[in-house]
N, C-alpha and C positions, 0 to 999 in steps of 0.2 A: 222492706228488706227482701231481698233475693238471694240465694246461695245457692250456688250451682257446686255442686261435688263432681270428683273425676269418679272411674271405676273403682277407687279403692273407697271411698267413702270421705275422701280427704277436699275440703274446699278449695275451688279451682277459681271461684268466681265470688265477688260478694259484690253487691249494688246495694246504696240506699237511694231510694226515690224519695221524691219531694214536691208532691201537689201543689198547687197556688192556682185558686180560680182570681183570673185578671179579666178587666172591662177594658178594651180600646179607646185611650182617648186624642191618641193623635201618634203620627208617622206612619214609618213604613215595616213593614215585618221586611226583616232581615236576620240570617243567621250569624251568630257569632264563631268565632275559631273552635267551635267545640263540637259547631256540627255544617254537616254539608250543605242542607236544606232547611227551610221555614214555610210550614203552610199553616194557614186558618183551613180547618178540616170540621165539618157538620158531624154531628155526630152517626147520621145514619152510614159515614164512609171508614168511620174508624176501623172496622173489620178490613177493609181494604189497607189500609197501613200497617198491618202486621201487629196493631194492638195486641197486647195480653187482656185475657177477659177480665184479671183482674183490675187491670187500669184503666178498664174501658167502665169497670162496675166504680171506681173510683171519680171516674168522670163525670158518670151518671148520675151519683149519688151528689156531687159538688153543683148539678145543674138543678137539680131537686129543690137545693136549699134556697139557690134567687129567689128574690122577691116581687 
């Protein structure tokens, strides 16, 4: 969950996020109508995409668990 308030206090913004750790197993990475772009990004570059720490810690934490 995200909530972005304006300057009164009043919510301007609400996001729910939705993790899914996915394996490749065949095609092409393509974006759909929802977004501009699709990369496969290493984790050392996430800072360079403008990640939040928190979804970067969310990422981390999802890489941890592989087996």
């Amino acid at each position: 969950d995200r909530i972005h308030r304006d300057a009164s206090g009043r919510v301007e913004y609400h996001f729910v996020l939705v993790d899914y750790l996915c394996h490749l197993i065949s095609g092409t990475l393509a974006p759909a109508s929802d977004a501009e772009t699709a990369a496969w990004v290493k984790l050392g570059e996430l800072a360079s995409y403008g990640v939040a720490e928190v979804t970067a810690n969310v990422i981390r934490k999802a890489l941890s668990l592989e087996p």
